[in-house]
N, C-alpha and C positions, 0 to 999 in steps of 0.2 A: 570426839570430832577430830583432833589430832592426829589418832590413830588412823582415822577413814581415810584422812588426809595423805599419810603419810604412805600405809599403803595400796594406793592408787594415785600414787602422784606420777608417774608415767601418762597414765589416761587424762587426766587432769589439764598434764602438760599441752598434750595430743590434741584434746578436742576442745579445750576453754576457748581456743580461736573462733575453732566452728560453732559451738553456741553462740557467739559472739556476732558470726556473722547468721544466723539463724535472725537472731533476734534486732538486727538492721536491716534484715528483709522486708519483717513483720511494721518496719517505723516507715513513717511519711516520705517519700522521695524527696519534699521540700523541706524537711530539717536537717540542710547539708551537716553543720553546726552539731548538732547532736549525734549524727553517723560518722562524724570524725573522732570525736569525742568518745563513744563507745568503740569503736574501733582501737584504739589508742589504750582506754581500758583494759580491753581483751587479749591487747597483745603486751601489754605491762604485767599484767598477771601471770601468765606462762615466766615470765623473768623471777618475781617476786617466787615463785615452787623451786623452780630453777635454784635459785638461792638456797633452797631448803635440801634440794637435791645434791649440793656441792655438799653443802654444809656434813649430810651425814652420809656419805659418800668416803668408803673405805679403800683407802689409795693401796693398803697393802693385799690385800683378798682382791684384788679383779685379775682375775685371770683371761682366756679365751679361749671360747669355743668349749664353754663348759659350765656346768650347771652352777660348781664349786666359785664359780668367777665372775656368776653374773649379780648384779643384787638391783633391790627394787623391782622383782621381778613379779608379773602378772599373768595367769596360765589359766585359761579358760577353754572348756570345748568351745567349739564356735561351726564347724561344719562337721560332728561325729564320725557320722558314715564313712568321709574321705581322711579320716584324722588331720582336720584344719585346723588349727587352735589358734584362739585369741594369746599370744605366745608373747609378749614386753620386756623389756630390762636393757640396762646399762653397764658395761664395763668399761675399761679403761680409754678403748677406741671411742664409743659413744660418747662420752660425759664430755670430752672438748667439743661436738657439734653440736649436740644441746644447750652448753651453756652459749656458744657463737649464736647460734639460731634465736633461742632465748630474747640473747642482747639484741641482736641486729633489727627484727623486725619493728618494735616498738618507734626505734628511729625511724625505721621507712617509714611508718607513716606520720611520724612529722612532718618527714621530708617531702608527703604525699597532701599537705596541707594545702597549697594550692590548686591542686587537682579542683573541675568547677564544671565538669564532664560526666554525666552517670555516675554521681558520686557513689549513690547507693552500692548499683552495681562494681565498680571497681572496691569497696574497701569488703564487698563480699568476698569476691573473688581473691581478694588478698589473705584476706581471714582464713577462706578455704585451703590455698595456698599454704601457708604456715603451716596445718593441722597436716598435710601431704609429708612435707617435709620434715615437720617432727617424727610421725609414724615410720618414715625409712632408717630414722637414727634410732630408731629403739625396737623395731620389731627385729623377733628371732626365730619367726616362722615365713618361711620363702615366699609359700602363699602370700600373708599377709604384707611383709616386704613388698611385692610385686603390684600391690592392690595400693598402699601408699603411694611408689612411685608412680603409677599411672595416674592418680589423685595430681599431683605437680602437673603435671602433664596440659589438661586444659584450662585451667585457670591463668597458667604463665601462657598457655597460646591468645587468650582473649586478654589479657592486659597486653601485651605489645599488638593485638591487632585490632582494638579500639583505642588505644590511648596513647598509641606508638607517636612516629616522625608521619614522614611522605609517604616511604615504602615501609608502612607499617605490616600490610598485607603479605608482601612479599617475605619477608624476615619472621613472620608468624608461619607463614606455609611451610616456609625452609627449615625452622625449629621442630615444629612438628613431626615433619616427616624425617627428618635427622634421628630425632629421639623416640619416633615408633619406630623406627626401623631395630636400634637398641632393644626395645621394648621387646621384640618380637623373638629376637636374638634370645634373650636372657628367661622367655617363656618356655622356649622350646628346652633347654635348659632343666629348667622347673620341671617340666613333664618329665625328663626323663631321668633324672632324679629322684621324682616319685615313685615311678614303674620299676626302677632300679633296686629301689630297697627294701628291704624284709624283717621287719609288715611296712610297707607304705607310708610314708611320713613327709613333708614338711619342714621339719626339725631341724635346722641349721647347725644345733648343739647335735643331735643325735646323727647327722649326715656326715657332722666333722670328725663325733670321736668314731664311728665305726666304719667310716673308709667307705661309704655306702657305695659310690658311685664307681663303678670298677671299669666299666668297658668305654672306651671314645675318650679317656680323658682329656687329649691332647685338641681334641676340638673342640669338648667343650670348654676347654679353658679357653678358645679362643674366641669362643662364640663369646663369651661371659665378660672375654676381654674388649672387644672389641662393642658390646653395649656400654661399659663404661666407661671406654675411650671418647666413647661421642659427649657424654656428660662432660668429660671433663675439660675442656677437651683435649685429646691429643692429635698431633700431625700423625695425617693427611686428614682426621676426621672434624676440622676444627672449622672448617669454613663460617659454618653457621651461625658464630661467635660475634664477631665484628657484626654483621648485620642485626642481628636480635640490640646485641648492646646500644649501637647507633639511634637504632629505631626505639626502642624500648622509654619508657618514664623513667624518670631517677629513680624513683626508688625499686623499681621491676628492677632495674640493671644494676644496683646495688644489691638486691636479693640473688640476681643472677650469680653475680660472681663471689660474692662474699657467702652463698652456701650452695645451692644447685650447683657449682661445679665442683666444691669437695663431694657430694655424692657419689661420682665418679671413681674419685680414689679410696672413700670409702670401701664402696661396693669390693673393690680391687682386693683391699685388705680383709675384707669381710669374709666375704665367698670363699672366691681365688685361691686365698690366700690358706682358708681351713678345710675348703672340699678337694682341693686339688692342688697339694704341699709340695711335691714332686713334680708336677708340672710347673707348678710356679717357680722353684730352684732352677729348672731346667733352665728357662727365658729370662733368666734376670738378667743374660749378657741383653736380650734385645728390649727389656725394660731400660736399662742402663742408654742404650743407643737413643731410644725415642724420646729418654727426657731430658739428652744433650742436646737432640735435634731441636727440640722444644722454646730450650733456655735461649739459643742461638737466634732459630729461626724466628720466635715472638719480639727478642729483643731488636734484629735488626727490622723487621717491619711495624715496632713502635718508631723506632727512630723517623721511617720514610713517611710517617705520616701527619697530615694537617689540620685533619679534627683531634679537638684535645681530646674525646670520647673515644675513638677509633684507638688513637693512643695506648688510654687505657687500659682498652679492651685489648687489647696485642701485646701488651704489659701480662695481663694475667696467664694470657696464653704461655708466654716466657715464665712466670714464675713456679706456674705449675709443673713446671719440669725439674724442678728441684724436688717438689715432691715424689715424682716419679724417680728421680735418681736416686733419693733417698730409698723408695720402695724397695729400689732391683739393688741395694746392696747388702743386703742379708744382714747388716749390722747393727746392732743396738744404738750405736753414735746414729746411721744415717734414718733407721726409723723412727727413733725421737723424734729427729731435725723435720724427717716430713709430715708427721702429724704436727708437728707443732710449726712448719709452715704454712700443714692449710687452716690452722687457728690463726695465726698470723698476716697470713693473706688476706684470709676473709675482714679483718680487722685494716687493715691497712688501703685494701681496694674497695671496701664502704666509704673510707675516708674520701677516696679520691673522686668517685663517682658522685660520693655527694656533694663535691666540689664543687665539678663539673658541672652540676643540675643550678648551681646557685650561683655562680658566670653565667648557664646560659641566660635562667629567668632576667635577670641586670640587662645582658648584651645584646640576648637573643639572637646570637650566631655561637659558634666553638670553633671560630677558625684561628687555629695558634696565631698566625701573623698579623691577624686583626688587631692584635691588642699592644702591648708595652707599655712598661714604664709603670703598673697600675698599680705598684707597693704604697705609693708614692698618696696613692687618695683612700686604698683600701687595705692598710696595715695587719688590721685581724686577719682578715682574709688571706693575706700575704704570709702574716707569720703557720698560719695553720695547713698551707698550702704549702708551705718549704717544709714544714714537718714531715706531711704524707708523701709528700715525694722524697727526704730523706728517709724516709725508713724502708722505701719501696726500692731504693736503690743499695741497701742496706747496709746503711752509716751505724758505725759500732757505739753501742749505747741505746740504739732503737730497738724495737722488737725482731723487724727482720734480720741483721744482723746473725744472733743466736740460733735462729731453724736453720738458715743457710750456713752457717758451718760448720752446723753439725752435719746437716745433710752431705757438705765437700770432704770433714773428717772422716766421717764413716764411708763415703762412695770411695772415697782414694786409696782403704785397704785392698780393696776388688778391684778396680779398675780405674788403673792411676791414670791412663792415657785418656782414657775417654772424660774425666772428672777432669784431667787438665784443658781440654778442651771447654769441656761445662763451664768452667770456670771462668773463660774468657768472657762470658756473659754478664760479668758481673761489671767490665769495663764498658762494654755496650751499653748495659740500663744507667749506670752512670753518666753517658756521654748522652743519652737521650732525657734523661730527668734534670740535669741543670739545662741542657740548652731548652727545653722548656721553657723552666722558671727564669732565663734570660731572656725569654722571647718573648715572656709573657708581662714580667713584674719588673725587670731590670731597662734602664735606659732610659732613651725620654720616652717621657708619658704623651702617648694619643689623648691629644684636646679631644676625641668625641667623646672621652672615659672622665673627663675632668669631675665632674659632679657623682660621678661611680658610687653609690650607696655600699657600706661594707656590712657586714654579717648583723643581720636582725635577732633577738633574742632568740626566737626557735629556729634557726639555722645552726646556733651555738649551742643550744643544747643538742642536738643530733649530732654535733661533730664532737664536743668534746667529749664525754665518754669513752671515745674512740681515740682521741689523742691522750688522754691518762695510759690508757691500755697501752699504746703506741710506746711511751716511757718506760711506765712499770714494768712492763714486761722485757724489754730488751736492758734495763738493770736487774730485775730480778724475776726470773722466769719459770724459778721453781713452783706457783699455784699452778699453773697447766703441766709443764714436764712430769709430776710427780703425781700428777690422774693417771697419767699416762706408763709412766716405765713398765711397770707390773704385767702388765696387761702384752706391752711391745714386747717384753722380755717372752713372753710366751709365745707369741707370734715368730719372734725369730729361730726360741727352739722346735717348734712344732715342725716349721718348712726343713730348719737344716736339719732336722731328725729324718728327714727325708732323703737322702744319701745313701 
């Protein structure tokens, strides 16, 4: 049974959610209580393999973009004809988003406990959900990749457009169309990819070592780029971001930014980065540009802003560009730093939005200036909320902290002026994360907050987890760095082999 277990524990991983929500289809719409409960199950258990997955998870053997490098691997026909293969595995890129994804969901649907709305249908949808998002972190067949992400695809359009704000509707059309447009992008792609190589394949291992893709490469890297700019997001392709997150449930907008936007940088590293090595050397000065633009641009429009969720959400935009500058510097130092910012992030911007969710239920508004002074009645609250926002602005000792400078070590060998620049960012999210928590927790207390209930027992279990992590990691950061090195080190020699 071990054995079964052990290999097919990718598939396991992938679909226990979707069973999960199969089998709260099948239950009474009136035993909210029991659909949350199994819900909750199903996405505990992908964590509990996940464990199992670290565990025998060999930090020195993962390579990339290669058979040698991949393990836990699952290879099935699955479309013959077209050589489409049920294709699975993990290396050292994959195994930090698995284990994020893993953690994070369980929490959402704590955090998804008061939901009291088509319960049935939302923790389906969320279940399906997860199973999308596992499948892109582990397939290593294009096809199958592209049939994953499109899975993400409707389940996140009808969670923010049944269980959104006001303009729920509107921030669901705008996601959509944003990210089929992506979609659409990154098919044509696919096709011609297929048609390209000899015999026809799929193969993301076999498309990377034999250079398949010969003719257009400079477009399509751009097509490729520019689908998983919108994921991510980057400027100008980011609008979509603040509206979904606004409008969206806590826990949809904790899912949002704490993994569906590393998708983006994944894909980046994934693809990009083994189909087209040489092109991607090429642009790393305009990688470099777009996620200075990023760190800037996100940070000053957290700062102008009066929802604490909008805040956030413009915060991510900002930190995600650290990831990117980490990308475009061809370094070891800065690809560490950006995988292991968007572990980081995801970890840190969970925190924050589930904050968010747990002010608004109390206040039911998120207007920063409505509140002050509220440390004063809601201490837990308080102390857990200068955490997330310490580490987001990254105070040395927390987890962000260590991605962000490795990400500035390594972007400053390459490009010192632009990293000097990048770097002012870090003054900006500073001057926006305390006067916050000034404006929110410090001064006199607003009499209408006086009676303010602070953190109920499952509020604290969803957050802490996330605040250990927060710690641990920015003291001691080597269980994720050293999934990782192995895997980044090949990554960086494969592009610069590109010269």
């Amino acid at each position: 049974m071990t054995e079964l277990i052990s290999s097919h524990l990718l598939s396991l991983i992938t679909f226990i959610p979707l069973l999960g929500g199969v089998i709260i289809l099948a239950m009474p719409r009136d035993r909210q209580d029991a659909i949350r409960w199994t819900a909750l199950v199903f996405t505990a258990l992908p964590l509990i393999l996940a464990g199992m997955l670290y565990s025998g998870f060999n930090n020195a053997a993962a390579g990339f973009s290669a058979s040698t490098g991949l393990q836990f691997v699952e290879r099935y026909p699955w479309i013959p004809d077209f050589n489409i293969n049920y294709f699975l595995g993990v290396d050292g890129l994959s195994m930090p988003m698995v284990l994020l994804c893993a953690l994070i969901c369980p929490l959402c649907i704590l955090a998804s406990w008061g939901i009291d709305k088509g319960v049935k249908g939302y923790h389906f949808l969320f279940l399906l959900l997860e199973t999308g998002m596992m499948g892109v972190f582990v397939s290593l067949d294009f096809f199958l990749f592209f049939v994953f992400w499109e899975v993400m695809l409707l389940p996140m359009y009808f969670l923010i457009g049944i269980w959104g704000g006001p303009r729920k509707e509107y921030a669901a059309i705008k996601f959509f169309i944003y990210t089929l447009v992506g979609s659409v992008l990154m098919l044509l792609v696919i096709i011609y990819g297929y048609l390209a190589s000899t015999p026809h394949t799929f193969d993301l291992t076999e498309l990377a070592a034999n250079n398949s893709i010969l003719g257009h490469r400079a477009v399509l890297w751009w097509l490729l780029f520019i689908a998983f700019a919108i994921k991510v997001p980057l400027f100008p392709f980011h609008t979509w971001l603040p509206d979904a997150h606004v409008e969206a449930p806590t826990a949809v907008s904790v899912v949002l930014a704490a993994i569906l936007l590393k998708m983006g940088t994944y894909g980046i590293l994934r693809i990009n980065y083994s189909l087209l090595p040489e092109v991607t050397l090429s642009m790393s000065l305009v990688m470099a540009v777009i996620g200075a633009v990023n760190i800037i641009y996100g940070a000053l429009c957290a700062m102008a802003q009066k929802d604490l969720k909008k805040l956030v959400a413009y915060s991510s935009i900002s930190h995600m560009g650290y990831v990117m500058l980490g990308m475009a510097s061809m370094t070891n130092e800065g690809l560490n730093g950006a995988v292991l910012q968007m572990f980081n992030h995801g970890v840190v911007t969970a925190m924050l939005f589930l904050l968010v969710g747990v002010i608004y239920d109390r206040a039911h508004h998120r207007e920063i200036e409505g509140f002050g002074g509220i440390a004063a009645v809601v201490p837990n609250y308080a102390f857990v909320a200068f955490l997330a926002f310490f580490a987001a602005l990254g105070l040395p000792g927390l987890n962000s902290f260590i991605s962000e400078a490795l990400v500035l070590l390594g972007a400053f060998k390459k490009f010192p002026v632009i990293t000097a620049v990048a770097a002012s960012g870090v003054i900006i999210t500073a001057a926006y994360c305390l006067w916050t928590l000034q404006r929110i927790f410090l001064g006199k207390l607003n009499e209408k907050y006086s009676l303010l209930p602070d953190l109920d027992r499952r509020e604290a279990l969803s957050l802490i987890p996330l605040g250990v992590l927060v710690v641990v990691l920015g003291v001691y950061p080597h269980p994720v760095l050293n999934l990782m090195k192995a895997t980044l080190g090949s990554i960086n020699a494969l592009v610069l082999a590109a010269l």
